[in-house]
C-alpha positions as CSV (number, residue, x, y, z in Angstrom):
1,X,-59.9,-12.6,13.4
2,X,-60.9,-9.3,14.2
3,X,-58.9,-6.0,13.2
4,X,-58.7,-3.1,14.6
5,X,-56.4,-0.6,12.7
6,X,-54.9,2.7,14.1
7,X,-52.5,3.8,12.0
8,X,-52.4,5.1,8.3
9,X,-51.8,1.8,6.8
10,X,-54.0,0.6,4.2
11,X,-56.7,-2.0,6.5
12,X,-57.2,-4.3,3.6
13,X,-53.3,-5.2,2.8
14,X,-53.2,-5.4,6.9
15,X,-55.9,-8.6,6.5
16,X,-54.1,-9.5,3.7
17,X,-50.6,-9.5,5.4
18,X,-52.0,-11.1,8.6
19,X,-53.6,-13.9,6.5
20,X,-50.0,-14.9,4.9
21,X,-48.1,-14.9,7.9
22,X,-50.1,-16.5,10.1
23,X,-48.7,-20.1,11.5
24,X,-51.3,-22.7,10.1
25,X,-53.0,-23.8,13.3
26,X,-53.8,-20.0,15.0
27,X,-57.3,-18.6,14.7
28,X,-59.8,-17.0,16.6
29,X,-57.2,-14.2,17.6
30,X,-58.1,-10.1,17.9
31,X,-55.1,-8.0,16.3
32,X,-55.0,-4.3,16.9
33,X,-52.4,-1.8,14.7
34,X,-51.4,1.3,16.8
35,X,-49.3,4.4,16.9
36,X,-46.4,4.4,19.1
37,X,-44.2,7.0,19.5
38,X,-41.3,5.1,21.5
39,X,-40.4,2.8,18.2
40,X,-41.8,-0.6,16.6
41,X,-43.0,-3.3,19.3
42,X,-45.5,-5.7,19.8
43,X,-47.1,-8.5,22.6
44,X,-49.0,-11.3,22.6
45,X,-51.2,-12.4,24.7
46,X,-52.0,-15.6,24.1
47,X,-54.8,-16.4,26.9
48,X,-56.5,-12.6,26.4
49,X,-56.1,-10.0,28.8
50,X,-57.6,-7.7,31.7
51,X,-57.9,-4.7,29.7
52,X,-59.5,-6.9,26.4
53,X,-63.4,-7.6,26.7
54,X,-63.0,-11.1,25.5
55,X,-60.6,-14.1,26.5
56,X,-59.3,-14.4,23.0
57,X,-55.8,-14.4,22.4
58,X,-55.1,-10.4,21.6
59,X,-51.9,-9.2,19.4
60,X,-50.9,-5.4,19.7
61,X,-48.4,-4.4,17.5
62,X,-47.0,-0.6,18.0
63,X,-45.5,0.8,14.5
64,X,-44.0,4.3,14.8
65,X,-44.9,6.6,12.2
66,X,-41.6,8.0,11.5
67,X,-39.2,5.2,11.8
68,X,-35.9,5.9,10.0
69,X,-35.0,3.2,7.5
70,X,-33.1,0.9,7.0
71,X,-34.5,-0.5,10.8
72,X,-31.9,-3.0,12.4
73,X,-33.9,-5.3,15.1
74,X,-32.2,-6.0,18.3
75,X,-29.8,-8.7,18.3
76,X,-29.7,-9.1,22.7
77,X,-31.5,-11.2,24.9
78,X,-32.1,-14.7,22.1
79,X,-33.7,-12.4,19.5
80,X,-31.9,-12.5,16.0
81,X,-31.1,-9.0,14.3
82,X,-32.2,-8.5,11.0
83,X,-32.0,-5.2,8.7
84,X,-35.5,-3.9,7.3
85,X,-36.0,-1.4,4.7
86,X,-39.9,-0.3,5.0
87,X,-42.8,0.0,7.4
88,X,-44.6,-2.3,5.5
89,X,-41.5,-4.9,6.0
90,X,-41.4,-3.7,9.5
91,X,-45.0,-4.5,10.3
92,X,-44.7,-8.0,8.8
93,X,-41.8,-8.6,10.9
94,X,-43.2,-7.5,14.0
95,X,-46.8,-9.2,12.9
96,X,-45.5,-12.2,12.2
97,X,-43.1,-12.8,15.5
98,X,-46.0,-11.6,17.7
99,X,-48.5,-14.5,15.8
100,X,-45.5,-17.2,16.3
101,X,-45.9,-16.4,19.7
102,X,-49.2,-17.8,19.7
103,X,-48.6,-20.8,17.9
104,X,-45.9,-21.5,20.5
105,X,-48.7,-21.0,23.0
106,X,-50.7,-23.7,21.3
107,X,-48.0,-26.3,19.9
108,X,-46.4,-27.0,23.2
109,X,-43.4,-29.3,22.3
110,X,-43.4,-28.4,18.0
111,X,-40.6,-27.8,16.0
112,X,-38.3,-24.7,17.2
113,X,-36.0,-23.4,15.1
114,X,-31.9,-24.2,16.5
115,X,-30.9,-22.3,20.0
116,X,-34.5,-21.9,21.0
117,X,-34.5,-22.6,24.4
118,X,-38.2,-23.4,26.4
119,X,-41.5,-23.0,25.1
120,X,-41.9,-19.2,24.3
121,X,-38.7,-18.9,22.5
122,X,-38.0,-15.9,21.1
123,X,-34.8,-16.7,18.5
124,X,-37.6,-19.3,17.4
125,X,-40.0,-16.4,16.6
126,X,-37.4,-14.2,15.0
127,X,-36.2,-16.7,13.0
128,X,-40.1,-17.4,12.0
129,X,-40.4,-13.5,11.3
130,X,-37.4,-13.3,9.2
131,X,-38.5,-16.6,7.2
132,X,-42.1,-14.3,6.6
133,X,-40.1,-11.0,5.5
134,X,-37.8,-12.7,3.2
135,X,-40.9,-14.3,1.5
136,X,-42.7,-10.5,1.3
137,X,-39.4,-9.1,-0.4
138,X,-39.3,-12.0,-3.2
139,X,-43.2,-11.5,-3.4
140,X,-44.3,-14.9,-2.4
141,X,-46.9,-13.4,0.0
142,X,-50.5,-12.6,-0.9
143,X,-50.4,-9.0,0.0
């Protein structure tokens, strides 16, 4: 995994973060942390991309540095809305979803959580994301 970290957040807890809420079989993945000034997002690519120097599968997850909590997530389009309270919560939300993505990539036919529907499911990656942030709030995370 390599990092690369744009924002004001704290690069070791990042690696820390990343490494508990990671799906078992992904590795060999580039992650990069930015600033975004149009709110939280992130995107996956799971077979690299044009813009990326190497094939490996590249995360890019967009935190904004002002984001009003408490954060409700979008409940439209098969994603699940969820309440979060920091930017730290935030980031292992959106960190988390964005990694599930590329397990789904890899695990073709795996376990999807109920109402996922097709191989990049994204109710399936919520539901993974909110499993990961509920584990951060009662501390069960490494980070």
């Amino acid at each position: 995994m390599r990092l690369k970290n744009y924002t004001k957040m704290d690069a070791d807890w990042l690696r820390k973060m990343i490494s508990s809420v990671k799906p078992s079989n992904v590795s060999k993945f580039d992650i990069s942390f930015k600033n975004c000034a149009w709110g939280n997002r992130g995107r996956a690519y799971w077979a690299g991309c044009s813009y990326h120097a190497t094939n490996a599968p590249l995360v890019i997850v967009s935190l904004a540095p002002k984001t009003l909590v408490p954060y409700r997530t979008s409940d439209k389009g098969g994603y699940i809305g969820f309440t979060l309270y920091s930017q730290r919560e935030i980031a292992v939300f959106i960190t988390a979803h964005e990694l599930r993505h590329l397990w789904q990539a890899k695990i073709k036919s795996g376990y999807r959580v109920w109402g996922a529907r097709g191989q990049f499911s994204e109710r399936d990656a919520d539901a993974y994301a909110i499993h990961k942030v509920r584990q951060y709030r009662r501390g069960e995370l490494d980070c």
